[in-house]
C-alpha positions as CSV (number, residue, x, y, z in Angstrom):
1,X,17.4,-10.3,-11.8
2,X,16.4,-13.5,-14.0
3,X,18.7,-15.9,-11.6
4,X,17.8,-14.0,-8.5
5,X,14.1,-14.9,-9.5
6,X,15.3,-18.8,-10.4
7,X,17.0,-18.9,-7.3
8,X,13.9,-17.8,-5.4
9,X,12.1,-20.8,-6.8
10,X,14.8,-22.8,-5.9
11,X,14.4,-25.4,-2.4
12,X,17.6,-24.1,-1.2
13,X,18.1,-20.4,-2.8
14,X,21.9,-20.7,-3.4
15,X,23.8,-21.5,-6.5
16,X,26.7,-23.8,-5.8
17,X,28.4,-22.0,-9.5
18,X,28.2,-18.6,-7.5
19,X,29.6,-20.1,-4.0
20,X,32.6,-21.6,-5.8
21,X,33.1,-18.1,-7.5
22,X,32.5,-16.1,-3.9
23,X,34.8,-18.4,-2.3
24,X,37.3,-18.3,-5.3
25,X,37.9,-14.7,-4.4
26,X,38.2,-15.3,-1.0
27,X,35.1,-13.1,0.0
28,X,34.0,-15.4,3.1
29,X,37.3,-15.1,4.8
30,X,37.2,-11.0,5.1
31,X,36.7,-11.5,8.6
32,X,39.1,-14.2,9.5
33,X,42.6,-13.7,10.7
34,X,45.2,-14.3,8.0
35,X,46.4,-17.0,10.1
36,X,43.4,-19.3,9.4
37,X,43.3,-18.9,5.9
38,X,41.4,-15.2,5.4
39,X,41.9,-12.0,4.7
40,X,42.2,-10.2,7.9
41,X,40.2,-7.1,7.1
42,X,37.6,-5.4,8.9
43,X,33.9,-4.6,8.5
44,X,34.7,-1.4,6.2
45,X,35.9,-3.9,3.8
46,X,32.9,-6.6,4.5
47,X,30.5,-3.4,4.1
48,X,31.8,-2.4,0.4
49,X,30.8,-6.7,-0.1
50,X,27.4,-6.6,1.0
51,X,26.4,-2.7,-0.9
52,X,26.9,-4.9,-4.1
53,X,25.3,-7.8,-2.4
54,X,22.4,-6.2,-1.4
55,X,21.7,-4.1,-4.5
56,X,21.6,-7.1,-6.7
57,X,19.8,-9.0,-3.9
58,X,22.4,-11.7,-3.7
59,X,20.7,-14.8,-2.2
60,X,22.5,-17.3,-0.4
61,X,24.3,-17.9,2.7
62,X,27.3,-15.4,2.4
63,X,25.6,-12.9,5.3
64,X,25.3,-15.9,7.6
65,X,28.7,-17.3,7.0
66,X,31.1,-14.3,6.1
67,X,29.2,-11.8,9.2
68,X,28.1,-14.1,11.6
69,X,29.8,-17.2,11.9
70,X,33.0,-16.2,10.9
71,X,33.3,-13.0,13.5
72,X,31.8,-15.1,15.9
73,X,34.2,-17.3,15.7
74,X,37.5,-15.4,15.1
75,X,36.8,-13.4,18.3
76,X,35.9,-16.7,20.4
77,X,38.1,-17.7,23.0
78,X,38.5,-21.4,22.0
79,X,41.6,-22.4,19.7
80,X,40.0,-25.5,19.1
81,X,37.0,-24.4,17.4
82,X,39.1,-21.7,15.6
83,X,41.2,-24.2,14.1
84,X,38.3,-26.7,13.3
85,X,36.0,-24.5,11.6
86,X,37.8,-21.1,10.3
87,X,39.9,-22.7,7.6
88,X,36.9,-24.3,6.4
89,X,34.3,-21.3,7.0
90,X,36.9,-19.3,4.6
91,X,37.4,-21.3,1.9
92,X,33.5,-22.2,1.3
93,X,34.3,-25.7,2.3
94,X,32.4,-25.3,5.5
95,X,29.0,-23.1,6.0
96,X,28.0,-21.6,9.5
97,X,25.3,-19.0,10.8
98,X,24.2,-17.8,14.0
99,X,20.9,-18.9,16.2
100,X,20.1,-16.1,18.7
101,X,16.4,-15.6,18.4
102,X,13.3,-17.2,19.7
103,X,9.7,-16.7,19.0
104,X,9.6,-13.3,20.4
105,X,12.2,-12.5,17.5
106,X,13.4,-9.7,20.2
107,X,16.8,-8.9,21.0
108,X,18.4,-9.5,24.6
109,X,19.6,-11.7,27.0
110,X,16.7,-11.9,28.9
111,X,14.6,-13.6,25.5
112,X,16.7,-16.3,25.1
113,X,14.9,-19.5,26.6
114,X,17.1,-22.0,24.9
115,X,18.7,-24.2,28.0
116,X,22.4,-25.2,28.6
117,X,22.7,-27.6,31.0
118,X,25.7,-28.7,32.5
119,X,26.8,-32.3,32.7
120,X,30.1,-34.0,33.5
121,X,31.2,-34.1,29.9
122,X,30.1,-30.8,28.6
123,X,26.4,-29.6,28.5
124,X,23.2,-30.4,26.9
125,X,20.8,-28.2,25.0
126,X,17.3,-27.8,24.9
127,X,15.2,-25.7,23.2
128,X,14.0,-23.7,20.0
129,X,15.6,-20.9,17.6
130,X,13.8,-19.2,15.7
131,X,14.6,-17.3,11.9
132,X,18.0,-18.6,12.0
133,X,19.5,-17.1,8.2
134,X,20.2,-19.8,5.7
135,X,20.0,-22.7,8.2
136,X,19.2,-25.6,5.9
137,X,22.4,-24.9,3.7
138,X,24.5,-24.4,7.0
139,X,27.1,-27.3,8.7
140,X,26.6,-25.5,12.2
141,X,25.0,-23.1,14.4
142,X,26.8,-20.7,16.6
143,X,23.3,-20.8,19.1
144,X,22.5,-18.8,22.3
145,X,21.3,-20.9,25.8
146,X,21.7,-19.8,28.7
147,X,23.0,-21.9,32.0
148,X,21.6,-19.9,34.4
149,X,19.1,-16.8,34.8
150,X,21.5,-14.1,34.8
151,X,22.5,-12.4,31.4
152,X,26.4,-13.4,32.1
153,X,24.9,-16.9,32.3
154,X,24.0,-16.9,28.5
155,X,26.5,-18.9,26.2
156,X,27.5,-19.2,22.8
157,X,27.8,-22.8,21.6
158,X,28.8,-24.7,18.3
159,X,26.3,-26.9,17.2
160,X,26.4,-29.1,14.4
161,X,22.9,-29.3,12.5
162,X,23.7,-32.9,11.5
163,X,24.0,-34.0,15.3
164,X,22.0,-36.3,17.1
165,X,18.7,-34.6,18.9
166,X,19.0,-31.5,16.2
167,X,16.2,-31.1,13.7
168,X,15.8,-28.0,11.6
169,X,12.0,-26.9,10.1
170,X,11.6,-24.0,7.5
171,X,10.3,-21.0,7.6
172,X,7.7,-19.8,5.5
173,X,9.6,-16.0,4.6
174,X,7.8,-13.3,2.3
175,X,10.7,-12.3,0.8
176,X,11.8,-15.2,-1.5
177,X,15.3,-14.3,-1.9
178,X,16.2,-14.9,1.5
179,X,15.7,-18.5,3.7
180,X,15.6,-19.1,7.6
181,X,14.9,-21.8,9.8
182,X,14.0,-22.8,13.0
183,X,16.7,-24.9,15.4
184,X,14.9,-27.3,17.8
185,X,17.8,-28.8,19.9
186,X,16.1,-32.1,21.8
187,X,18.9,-33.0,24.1
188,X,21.5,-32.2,22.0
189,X,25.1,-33.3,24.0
190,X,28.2,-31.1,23.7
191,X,31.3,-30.7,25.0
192,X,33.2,-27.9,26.7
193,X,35.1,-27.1,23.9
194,X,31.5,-25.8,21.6
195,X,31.7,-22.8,23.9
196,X,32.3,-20.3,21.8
197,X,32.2,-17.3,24.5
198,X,29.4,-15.5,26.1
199,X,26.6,-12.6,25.6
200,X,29.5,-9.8,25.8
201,X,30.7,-11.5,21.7
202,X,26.8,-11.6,20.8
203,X,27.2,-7.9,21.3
204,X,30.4,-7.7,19.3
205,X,29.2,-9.7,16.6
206,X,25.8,-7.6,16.1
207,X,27.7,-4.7,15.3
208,X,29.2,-6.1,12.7
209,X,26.4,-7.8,11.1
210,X,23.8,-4.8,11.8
211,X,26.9,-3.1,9.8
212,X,26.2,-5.5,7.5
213,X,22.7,-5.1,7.4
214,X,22.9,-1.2,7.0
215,X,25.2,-1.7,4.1
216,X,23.0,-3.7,1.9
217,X,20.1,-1.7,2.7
218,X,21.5,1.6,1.9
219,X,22.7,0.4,-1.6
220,X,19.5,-1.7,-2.3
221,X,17.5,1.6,-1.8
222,X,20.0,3.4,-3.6
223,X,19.3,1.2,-6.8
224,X,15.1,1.3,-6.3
225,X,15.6,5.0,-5.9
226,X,17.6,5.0,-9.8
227,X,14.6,2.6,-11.2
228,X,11.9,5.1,-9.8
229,X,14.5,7.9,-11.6
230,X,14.5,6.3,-14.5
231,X,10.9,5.5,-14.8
232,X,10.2,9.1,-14.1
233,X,12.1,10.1,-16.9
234,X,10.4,8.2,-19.4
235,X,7.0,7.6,-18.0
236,X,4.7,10.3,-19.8
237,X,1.5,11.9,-18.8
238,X,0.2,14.7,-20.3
239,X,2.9,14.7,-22.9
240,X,5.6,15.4,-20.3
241,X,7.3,12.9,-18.2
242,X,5.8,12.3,-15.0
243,X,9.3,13.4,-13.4
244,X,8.3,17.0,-13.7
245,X,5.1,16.5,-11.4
246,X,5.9,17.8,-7.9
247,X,3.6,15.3,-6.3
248,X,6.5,13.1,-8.2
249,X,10.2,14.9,-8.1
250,X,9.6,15.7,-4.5
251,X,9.3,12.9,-2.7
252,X,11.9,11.4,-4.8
253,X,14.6,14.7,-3.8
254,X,13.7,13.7,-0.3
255,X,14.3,10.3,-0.5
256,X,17.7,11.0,-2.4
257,X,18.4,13.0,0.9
258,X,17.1,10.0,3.4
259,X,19.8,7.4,1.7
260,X,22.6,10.1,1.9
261,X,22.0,10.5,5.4
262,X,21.7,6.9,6.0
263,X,25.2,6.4,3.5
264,X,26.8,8.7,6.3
265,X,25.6,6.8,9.2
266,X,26.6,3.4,8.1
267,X,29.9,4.8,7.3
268,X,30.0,6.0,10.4
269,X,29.2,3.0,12.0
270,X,31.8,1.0,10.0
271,X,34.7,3.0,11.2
272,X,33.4,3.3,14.8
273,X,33.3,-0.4,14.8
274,X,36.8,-0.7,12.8
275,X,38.1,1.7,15.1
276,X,36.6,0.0,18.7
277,X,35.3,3.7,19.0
278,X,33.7,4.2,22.6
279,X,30.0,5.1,21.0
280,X,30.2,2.0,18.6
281,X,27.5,0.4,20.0
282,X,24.9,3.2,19.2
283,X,26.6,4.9,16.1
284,X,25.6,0.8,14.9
285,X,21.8,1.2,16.1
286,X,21.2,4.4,14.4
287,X,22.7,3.1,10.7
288,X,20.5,-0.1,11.1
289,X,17.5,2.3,11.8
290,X,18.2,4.8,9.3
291,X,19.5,2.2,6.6
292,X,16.4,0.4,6.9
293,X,14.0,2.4,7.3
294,X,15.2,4.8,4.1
295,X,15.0,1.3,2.0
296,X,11.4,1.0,3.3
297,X,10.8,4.7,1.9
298,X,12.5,4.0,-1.0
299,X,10.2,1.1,-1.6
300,X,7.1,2.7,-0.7
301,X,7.6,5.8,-2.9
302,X,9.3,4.2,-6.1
303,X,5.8,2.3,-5.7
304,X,3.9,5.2,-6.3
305,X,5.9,6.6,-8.6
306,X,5.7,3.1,-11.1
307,X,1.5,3.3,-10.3
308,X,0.2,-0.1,-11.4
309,X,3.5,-1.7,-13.0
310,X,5.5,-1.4,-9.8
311,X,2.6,-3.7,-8.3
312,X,3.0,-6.9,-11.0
313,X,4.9,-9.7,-10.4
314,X,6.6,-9.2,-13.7
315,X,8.1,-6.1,-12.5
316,X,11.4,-6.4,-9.7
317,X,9.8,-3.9,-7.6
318,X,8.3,-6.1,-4.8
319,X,11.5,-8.2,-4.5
320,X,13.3,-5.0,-2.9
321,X,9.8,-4.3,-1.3
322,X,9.9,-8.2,0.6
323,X,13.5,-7.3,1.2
324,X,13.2,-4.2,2.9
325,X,10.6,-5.3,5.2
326,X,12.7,-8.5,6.0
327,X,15.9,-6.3,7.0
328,X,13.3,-4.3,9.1
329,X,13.1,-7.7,11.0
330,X,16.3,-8.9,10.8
331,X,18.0,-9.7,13.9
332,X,16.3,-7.6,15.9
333,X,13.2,-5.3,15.3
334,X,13.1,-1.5,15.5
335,X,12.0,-1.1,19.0
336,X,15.5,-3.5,19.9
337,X,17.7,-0.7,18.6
338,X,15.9,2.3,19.1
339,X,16.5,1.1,23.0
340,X,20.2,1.3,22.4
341,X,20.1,4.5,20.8
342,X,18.1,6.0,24.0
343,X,20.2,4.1,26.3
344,X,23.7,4.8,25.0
345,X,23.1,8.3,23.0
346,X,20.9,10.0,24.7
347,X,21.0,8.6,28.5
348,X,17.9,7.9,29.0
């Protein structure tokens, strides 16, 4: 965790030694068709990437680039973007992420306030994004605006950060090991071609990165859960070791049996969206809601099962704590998915 920490004090939290290695074994192209230079898997594959990712908490741009970009642009419509931007996006060479929120940081069509409009020679963009991932380190923006009022109306469109009337700002994040931005587009001009596709391929590229997100979290509380274990073990009171306190081995047991059940659901979800499956959509929202919320719990009770220690800075503890409550917020907040879950599970 020492170069997690040095990377959290670092302006841009990545290490270009670690890209060169990621993209060296061909990690960011696990998305992208063989055809432009990747591996042509699917998210099962991109899932077992980010457990490992997510229990080390990996910083860096590798989430933004390898499950947003990259799907969003493999399943766009537009050969010329494809053949711009995939090659590059898999070998490292290029870095992309996606701009979908705005200061409600709510999920839908109906949030997004960014404006397309259209012009002769393509469209021009107005607006503001808010926490977009690992926006100062990326080339380009895949960012929601919407020509019209109607949720068919909202597009996709490649912007690069480095154009004219673009401007990024930081956000101020708890959680160290992560980095976001905010996109203000001030009349930015681009042509037909940026249209990456519509609202329908935000949908399909959520699932994959709330995959994502469900992934990471279920490993990351799998490895707090092991540090509380071990603590347990060897913390003594009493002359015995804390472990054998119920007010201690319980709530760990049921923790244990909250990250299985998540474990299931993300694999679940992975396959369902592999497979196209019918119920993808919702077998997605419940992993994310289970995955992150039994990281939360793993959090909160590996806390009090450390006492005091698991509260210094010295200790790793609150890292996974700031990262739990970021993937609570990620893309989305709770309320945005437990919608989906009523609306496509249960019918109501």
């Amino acid at each position: 965790m020492a170069r997690v920490r040095a990377l959290a004090d670092h302006a841009a939290g990545i290490s270009e030694e670690l890209w060169g290695k990621i993209a060296e074994q061909a990690w960011l192209g696990v998305l992208v068709p063989e055809e432009y230079g990747g591996l042509g898997l699917g998210v099962t594959e991109l899932g077992i990437i980010l457990e490992e990712m997510g229990r080390a908490l990996v910083p860096g741009p590798y989430f933004a680039c390898a499950a947003l970009a990259a799907p969003a642009l493999a399943w766009s419509a537009s050969l010329e973007l494809k053949r711009r931007w995939l090659e590059p996006l898999a070998t490292g060479a290029a870095r992309g992420t996606l701009a979908l929120l705005e200061a409600s940081g709510q999920l839908g069509a109906r949030h997004v306030a960014a404006r397309a409009v259209s012009r002769e020679d393509g469209y021009r963009l107005q607006g503001k994004k808010f926490f977009v991932p690992d926006l100062a380190a990326a080339d380009f923006a895949v960012t929601a605006a919407r020509t019209g009022p109607a949720e068919e109306e909202v597009r996709l469109f490649l912007v690069e950060t480095r154009a004219p009337g673009v401007s990024i700002e930081a956000n101020a994040l708890t959680d160290s090991t992560s980095r976001s931005g905010q996109l203000v587009l001030d009349g930015v001009e681009v042509g037909p071609e940026a249209v990456v596709g519509g609202w329908d391929l935000v949908r399909k590229v959520l699932r994959v990165a709330n995959v994502g997100v469900s992934a990471a979290s279920v490993a990351a509380a799998e490895r707090v859960l092991e540090t509380a274990v071990s603590y347990a073990r060897t913390r003594k009171q009493f002359g015995v070791p804390i472990g054998s306190f119920q007010a201690v081995k319980h709530p760990l047991a049921n923790l244990c049996a909250e990250i299985e059940s998540a474990r299931s659901a993300y694999h679940y979800a992975a396959w369902a969206v592999d497979a196209a499956s019918a119920d993808g959509e919702s077998a997605v929202a419940v992993a994310r809601l289970a995955a992150t919320g039994a990281y939360r719990s793993a959090t909160l009770v590996s806390l009090q099962a450390h006492g005091g220690i698991g509260f210094t800075w010295e200790y790793d503890l609150h890292l996974h704590v700031k990262r739990a409550k970021r993937n609570q917020y990620f893309l989305g907040v709770d309320s945005d998915y437990e919608e989906v879950v009523a609306r496509e599970a249960l019918g109501i």
